[in-house]
BAFI-3210 file (N, C-alpha, C; in Angstrom, 3 decimals, decimal comma, padded with zeros to 6 digits):
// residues 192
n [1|2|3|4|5|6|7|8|9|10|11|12|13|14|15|16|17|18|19|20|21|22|23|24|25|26|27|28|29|30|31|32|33|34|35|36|37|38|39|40|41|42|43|44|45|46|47|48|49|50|51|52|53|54|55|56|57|58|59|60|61|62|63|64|65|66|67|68|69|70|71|72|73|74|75|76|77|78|79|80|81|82|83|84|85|86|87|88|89|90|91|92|93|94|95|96|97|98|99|100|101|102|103|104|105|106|107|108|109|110|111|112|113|114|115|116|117|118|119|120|121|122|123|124|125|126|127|128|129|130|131|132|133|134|135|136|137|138|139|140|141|142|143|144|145|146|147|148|149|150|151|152|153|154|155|156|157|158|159|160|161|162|163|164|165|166|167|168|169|170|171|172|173|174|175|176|177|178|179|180|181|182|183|184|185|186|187|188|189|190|191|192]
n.u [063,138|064,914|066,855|067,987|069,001|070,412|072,860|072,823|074,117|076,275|078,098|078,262|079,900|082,744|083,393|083,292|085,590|087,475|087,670|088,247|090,920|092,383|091,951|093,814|095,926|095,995|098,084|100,517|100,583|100,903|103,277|104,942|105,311|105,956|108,699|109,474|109,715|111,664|113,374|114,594|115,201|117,569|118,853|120,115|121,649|123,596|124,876|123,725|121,825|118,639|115,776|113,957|112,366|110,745|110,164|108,429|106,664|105,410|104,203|102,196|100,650|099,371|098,089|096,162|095,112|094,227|092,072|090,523|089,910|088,591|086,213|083,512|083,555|082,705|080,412|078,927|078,624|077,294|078,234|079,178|079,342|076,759|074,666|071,629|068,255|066,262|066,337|067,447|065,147|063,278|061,603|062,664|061,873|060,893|063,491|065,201|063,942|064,819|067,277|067,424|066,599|068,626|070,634|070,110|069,899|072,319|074,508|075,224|074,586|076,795|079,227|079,337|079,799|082,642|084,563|084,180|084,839|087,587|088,850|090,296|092,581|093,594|094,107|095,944|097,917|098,534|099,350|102,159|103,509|103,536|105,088|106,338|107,079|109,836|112,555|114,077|111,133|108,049|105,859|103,103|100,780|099,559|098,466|096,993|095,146|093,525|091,480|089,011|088,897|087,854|085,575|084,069|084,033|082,131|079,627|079,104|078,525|076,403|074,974|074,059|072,679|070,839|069,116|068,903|067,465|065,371|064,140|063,588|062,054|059,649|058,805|059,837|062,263|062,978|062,924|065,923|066,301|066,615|069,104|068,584|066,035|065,626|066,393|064,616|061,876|062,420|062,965|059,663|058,792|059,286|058,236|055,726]
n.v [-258,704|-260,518|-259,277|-258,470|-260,793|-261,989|-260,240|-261,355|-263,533|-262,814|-261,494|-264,139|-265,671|-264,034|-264,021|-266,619|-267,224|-265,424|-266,984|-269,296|-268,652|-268,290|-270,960|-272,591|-270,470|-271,983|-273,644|-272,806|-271,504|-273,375|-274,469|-272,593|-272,848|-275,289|-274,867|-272,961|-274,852|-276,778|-275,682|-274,120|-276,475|-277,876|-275,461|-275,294|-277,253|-277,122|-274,584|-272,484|-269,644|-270,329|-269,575|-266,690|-264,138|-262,226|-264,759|-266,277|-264,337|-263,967|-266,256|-266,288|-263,699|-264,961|-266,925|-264,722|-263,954|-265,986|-266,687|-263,752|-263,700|-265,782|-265,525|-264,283|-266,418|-268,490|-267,730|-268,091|-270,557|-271,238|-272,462|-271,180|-271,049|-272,347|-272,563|-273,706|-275,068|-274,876|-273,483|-276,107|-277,295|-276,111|-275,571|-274,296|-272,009|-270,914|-271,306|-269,418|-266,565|-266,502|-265,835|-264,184|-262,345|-262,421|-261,308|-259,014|-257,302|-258,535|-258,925|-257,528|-254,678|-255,308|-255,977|-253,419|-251,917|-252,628|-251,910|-249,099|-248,477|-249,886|-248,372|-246,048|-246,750|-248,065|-246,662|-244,940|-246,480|-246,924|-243,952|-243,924|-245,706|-248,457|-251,046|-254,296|-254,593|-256,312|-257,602|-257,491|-258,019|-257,427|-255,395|-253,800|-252,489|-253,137|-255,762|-255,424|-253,411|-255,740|-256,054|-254,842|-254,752|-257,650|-257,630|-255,856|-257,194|-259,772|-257,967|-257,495|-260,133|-260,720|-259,087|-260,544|-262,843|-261,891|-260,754|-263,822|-264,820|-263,600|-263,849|-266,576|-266,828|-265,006|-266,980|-266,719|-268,126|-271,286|-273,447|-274,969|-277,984|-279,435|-281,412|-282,891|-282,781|-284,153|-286,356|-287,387|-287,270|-289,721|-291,122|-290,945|-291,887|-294,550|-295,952|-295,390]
n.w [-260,184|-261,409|-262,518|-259,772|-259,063|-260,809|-260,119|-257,260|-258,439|-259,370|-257,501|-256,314|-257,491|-257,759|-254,844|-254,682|-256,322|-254,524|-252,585|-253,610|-253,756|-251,276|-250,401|-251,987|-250,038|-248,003|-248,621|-249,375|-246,662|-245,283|-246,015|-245,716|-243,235|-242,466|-243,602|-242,015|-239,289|-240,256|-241,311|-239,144|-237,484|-239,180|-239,583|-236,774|-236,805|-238,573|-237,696|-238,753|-239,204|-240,850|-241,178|-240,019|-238,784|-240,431|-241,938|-240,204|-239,746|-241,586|-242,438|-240,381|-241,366|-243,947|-242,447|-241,684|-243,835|-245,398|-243,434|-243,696|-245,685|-246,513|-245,183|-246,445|-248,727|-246,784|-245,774|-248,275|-248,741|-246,973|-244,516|-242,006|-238,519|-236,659|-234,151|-232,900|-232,292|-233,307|-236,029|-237,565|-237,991|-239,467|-242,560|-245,514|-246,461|-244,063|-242,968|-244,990|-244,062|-241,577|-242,203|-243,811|-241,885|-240,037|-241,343|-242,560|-239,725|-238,495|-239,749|-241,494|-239,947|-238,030|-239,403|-240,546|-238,256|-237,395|-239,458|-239,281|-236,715|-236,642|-238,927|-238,391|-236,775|-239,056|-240,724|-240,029|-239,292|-241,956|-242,527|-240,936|-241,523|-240,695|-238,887|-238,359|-235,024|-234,370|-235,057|-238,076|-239,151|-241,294|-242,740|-241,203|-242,897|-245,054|-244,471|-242,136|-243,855|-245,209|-242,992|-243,722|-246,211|-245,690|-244,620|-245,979|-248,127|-246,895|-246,401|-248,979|-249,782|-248,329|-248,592|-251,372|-250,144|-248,840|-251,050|-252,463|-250,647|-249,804|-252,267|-252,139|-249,982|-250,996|-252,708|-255,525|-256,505|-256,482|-253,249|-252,009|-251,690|-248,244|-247,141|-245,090|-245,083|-247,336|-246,550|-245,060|-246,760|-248,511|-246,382|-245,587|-248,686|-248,848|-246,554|-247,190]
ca.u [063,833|065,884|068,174|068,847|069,570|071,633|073,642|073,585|075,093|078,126|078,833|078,845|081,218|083,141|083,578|084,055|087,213|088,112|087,110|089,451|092,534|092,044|092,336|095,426|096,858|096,270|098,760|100,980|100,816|101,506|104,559|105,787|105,201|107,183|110,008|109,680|110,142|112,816|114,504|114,974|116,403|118,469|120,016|120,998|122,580|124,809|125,505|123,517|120,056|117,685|114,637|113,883|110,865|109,649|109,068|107,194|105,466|104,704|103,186|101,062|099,784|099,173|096,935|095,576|094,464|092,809|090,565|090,117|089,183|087,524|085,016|082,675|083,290|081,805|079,379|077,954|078,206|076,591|079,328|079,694|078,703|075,128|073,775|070,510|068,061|064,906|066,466|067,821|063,944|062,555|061,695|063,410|061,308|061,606|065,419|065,182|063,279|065,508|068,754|067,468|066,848|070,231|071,470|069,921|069,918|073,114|075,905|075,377|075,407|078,491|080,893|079,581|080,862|083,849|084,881|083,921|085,976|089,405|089,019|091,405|093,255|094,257|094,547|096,828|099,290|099,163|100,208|102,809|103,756|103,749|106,384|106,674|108,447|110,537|113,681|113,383|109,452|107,326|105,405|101,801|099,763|099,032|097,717|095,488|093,698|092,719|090,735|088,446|088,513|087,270|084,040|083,432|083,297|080,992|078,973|078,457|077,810|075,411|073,731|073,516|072,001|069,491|068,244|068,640|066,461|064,007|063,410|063,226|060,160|058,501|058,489|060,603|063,081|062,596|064,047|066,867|065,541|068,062|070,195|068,015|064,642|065,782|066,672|062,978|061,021|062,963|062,221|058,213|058,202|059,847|057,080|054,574]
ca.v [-259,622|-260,960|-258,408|-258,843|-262,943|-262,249|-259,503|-261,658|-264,358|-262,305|-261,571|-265,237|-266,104|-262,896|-264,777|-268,209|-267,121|-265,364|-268,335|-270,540|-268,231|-268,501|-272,217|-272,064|-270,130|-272,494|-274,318|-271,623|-271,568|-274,983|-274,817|-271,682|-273,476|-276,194|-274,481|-272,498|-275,980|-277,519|-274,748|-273,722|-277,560|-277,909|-274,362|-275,462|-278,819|-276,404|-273,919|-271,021|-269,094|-270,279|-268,899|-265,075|-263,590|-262,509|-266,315|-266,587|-263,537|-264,492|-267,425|-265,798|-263,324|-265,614|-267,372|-263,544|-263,547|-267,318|-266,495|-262,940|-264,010|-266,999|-265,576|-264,362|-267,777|-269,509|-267,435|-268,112|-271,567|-271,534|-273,201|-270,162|-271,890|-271,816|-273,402|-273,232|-276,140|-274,729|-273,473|-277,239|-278,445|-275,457|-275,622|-273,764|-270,770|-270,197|-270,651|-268,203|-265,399|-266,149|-265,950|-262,846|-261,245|-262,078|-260,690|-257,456|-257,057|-258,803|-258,852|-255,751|-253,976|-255,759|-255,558|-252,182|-251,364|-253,374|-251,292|-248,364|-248,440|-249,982|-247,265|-245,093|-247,079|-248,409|-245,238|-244,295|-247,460|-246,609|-242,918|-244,101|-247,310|-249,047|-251,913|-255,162|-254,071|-257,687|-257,574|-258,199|-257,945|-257,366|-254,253|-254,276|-251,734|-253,869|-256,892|-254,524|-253,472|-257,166|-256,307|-253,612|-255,864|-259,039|-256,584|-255,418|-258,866|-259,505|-257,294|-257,634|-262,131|-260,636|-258,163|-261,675|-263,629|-260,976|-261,160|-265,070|-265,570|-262,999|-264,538|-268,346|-266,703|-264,466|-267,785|-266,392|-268,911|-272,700|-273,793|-275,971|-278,747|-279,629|-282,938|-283,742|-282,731|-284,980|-287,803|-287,259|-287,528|-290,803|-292,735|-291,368|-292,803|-295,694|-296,475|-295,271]
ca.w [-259,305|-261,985|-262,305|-258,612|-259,181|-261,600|-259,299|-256,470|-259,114|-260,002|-256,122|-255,370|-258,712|-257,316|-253,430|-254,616|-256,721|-253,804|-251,985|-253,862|-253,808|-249,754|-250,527|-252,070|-249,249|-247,218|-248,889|-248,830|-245,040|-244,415|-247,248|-244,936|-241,750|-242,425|-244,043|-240,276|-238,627|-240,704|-241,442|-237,271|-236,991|-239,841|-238,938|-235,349|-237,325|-239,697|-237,376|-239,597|-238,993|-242,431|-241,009|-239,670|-238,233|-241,678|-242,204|-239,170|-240,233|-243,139|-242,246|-239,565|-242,333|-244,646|-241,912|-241,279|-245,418|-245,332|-242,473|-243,486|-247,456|-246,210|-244,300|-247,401|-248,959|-245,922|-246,029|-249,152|-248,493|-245,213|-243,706|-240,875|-236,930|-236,016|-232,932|-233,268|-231,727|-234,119|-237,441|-238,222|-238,207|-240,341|-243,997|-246,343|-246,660|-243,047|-242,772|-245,490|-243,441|-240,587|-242,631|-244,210|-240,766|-239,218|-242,374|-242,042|-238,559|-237,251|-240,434|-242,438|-238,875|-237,465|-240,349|-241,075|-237,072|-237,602|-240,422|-238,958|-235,873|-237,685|-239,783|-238,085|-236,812|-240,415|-241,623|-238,984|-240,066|-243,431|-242,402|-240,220|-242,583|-239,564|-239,766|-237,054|-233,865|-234,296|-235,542|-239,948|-239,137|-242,130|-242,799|-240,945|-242,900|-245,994|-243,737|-241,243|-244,627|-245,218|-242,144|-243,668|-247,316|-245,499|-244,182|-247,465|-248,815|-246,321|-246,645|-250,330|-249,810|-247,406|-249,927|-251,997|-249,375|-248,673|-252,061|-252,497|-249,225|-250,232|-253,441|-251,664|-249,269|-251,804|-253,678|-256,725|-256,479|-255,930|-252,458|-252,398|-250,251|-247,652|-246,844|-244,010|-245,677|-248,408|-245,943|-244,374|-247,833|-248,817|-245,876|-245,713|-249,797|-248,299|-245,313|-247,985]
c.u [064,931|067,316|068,883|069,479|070,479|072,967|074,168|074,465|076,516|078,594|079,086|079,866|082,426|083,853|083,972|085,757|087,986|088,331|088,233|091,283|092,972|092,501|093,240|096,392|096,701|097,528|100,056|101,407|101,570|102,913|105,387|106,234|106,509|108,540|110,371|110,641|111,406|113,983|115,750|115,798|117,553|119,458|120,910|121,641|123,669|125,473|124,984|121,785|119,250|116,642|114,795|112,610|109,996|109,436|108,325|106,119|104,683|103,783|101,906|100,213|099,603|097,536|096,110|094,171|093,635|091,789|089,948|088,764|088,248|086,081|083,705|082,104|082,156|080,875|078,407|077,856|077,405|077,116|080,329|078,800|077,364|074,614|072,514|069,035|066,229|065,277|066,786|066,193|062,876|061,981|062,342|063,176|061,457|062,849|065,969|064,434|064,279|067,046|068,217|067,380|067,625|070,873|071,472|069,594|071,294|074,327|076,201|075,695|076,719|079,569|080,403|080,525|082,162|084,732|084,913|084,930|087,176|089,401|090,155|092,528|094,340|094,921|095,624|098,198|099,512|100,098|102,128|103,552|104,474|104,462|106,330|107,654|109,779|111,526|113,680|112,000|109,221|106,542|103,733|100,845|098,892|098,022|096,695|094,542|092,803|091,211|088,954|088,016|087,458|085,657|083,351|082,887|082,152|079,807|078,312|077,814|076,604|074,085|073,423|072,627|070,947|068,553|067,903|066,917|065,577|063,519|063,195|062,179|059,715|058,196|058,903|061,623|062,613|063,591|064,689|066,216|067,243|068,356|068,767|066,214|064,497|065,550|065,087|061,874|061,226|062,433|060,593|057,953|058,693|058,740|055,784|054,345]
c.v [-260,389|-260,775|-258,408|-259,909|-262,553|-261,735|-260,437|-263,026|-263,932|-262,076|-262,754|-265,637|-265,166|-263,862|-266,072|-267,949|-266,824|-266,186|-269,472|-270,074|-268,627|-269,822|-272,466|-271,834|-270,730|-273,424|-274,128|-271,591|-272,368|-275,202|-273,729|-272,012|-274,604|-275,868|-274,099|-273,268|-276,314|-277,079|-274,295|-275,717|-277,705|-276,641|-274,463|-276,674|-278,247|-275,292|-272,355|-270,839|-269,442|-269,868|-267,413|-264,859|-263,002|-263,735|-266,400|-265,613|-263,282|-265,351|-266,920|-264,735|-264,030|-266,351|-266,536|-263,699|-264,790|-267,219|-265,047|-263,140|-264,603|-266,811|-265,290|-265,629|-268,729|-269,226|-267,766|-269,669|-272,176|-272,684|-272,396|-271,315|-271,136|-272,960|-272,971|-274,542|-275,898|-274,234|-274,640|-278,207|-277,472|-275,828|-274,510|-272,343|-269,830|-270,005|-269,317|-266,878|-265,589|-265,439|-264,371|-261,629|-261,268|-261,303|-259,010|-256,649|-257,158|-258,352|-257,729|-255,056|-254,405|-255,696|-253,762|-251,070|-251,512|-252,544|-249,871|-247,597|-249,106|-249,035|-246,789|-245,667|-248,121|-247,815|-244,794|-245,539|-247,017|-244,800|-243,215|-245,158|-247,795|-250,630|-252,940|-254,873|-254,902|-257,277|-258,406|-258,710|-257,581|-256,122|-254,960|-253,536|-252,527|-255,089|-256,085|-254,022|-254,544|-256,644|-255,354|-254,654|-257,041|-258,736|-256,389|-256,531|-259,071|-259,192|-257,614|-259,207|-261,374|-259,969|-259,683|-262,655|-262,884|-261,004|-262,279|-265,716|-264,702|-263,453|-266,255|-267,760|-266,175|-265,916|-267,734|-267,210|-270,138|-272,949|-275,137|-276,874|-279,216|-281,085|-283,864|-283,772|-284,129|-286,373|-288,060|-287,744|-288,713|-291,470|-292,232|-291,841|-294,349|-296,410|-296,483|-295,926]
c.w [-260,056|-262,232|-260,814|-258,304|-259,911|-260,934|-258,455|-257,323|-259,211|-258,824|-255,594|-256,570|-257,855|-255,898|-253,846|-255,385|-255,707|-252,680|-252,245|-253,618|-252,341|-249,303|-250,433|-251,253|-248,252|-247,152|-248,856|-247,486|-244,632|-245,115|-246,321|-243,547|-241,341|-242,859|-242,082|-239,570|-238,817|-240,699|-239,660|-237,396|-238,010|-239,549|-237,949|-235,750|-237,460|-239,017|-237,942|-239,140|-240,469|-242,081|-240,361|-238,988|-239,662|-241,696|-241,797|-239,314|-240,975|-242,787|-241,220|-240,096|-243,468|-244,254|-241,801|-242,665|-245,591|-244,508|-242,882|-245,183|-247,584|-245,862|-245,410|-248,236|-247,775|-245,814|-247,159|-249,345|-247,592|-244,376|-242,384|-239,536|-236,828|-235,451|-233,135|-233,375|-232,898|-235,363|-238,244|-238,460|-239,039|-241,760|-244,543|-246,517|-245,330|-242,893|-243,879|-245,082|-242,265|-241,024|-243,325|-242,933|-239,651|-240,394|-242,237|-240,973|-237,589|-238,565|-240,756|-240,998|-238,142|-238,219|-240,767|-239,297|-237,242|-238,509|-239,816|-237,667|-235,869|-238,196|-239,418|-237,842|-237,894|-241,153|-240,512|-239,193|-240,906|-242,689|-241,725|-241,271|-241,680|-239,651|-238,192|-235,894|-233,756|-235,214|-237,240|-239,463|-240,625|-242,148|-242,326|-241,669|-244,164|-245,339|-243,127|-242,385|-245,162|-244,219|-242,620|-245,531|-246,987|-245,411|-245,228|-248,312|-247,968|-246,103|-248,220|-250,663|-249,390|-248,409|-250,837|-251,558|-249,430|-250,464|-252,713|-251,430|-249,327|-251,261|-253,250|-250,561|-250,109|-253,125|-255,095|-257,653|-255,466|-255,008|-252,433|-251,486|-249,456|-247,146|-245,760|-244,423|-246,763|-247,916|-245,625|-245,638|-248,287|-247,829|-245,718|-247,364|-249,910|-247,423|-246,378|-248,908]
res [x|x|x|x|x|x|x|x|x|x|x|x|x|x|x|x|x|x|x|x|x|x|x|x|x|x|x|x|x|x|x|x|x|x|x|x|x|x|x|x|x|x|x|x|x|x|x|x|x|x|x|x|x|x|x|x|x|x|x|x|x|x|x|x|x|x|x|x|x|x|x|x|x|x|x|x|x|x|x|x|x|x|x|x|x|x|x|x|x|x|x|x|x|x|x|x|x|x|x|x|x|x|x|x|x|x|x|x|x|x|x|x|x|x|x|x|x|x|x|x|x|x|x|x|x|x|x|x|x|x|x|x|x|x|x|x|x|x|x|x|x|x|x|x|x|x|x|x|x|x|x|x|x|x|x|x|x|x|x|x|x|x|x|x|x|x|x|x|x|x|x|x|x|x|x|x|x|x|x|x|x|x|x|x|x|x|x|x|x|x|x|x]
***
C-alpha cells in the first residue's frame, strides 16, 4: 500500500502544478479581457481597430484551458459541487467509501465516455487543422485536445483518490478530521 501512497503522491504534486499554472491563467484571461475592453474603446477614440477576434479568442481559450486544467486540481482538493444532505454528517471513513464509489462508478466511467466520444471528432480537427470560421480566428484543433487532456487528468486525480480513500477505510491512513468534525469535538471538550 505504500507504493500506491507514494504514486498517488506524485499524481497529486503532478495536478497541483498543473493546478497552479491554471491559476496563472486566470490572470492571463483577465489581462486579455481587459486589453479586449480598452482596446475596442480606445480604437473607436483614434479612429483604428487594436483588438481582432484572435484577442477575443484568445481570451475565450484561455478561459477553455483554466476550466479544462482546473478540473483535476479541484478535484484533488475536493472543491468540485456536491449537494448532498447525508455525506456532510458522515465521518471520514464513510465519506471515504462514498468518494471511492463515485470514483469508480461515476468519474472513471464519465471521463472515460467523454474521451471516448470526442475522440473522433478531435481527430477529425486535427486532420482537417480546423481553424475559427471568424475572420483572423485562431486555430481550433490544439484547444479541442485540452478536451481529451483535462479527462486524462481526471482520470489519473481519480486513480489517486481511489487509493487515498481506500487506504482512509482499510484504516492504512489516518483520516483527516474535517472542519466541522473539528468544530464538533471543541465545543463537546468545551461542555465537558
Amino acid at each position: 500500500m505504500q507504493k500506491l501512497l507514494r504514486l498517488s503522491s506524485a499524481i497529486d504534486q503532478i495536478n497541483e502544478k498543473i493546478g497552479q499554472l491554471a491559476l496563472w491563467l486566470v490572470l492571463l484571461m483577465v489581462g486579455v479581457g481587459v486589453w479586449n475592453v480598452i482596446g475596442r474603446y480606445i480604437g473607436k477614440a483614434i479612429g483604428q481597430n487594436l483588438t481582432s477576434n484572435a484577442w477575443i479568442e484568445s481570451q475565450w481559450y484561455i478561459f477553455d484551458l483554466v476550466f479544462l486544467l482546473g478540473a483535476a486540481y479541484a478535484l484533488k482538493h475536493d472543491e468540485h459541487v456536491r449537494v448532498d444532505i447525508f455525506y456532510s454528517r458522515w465521518n471520514r471513513k464513510w465519506k471515504a467509501l462514498a468518494d471511492l464509489f463515485g470514483t469508480i462508478f461515476f468519474l472513471i466511467p464519465f471521463s472515460l465516455l467523454v474521451i471516448y466520444f470526442s475522440w473522433n471528432a478531435i481527430a477529425q480537427s486535427w486532420i482537417t487543422r480546423e481553424v475559427s470560421p471568424d475572420p483572423g480566428g485562431l486555430v481550433r484543433y490544439p484547444i479541442k485536445t485540452m478536451i481529451i487532456v483535462s479527462f486524462v487528468l481526471l482520470i489519473v486525480q481519480g486513480i489517486s483518490e481511489i487509493i487515498k480513500n481506500w487506504a482512509i477505510y482499510t484504516g492504512q491512513l489516518p483520516p483527516q478530521r474535517d472542519s466541522s468534525e473539528l468544530s464538533r469535538a471543541d465545543h463537546h471538550d468545551i461542555e465537558g
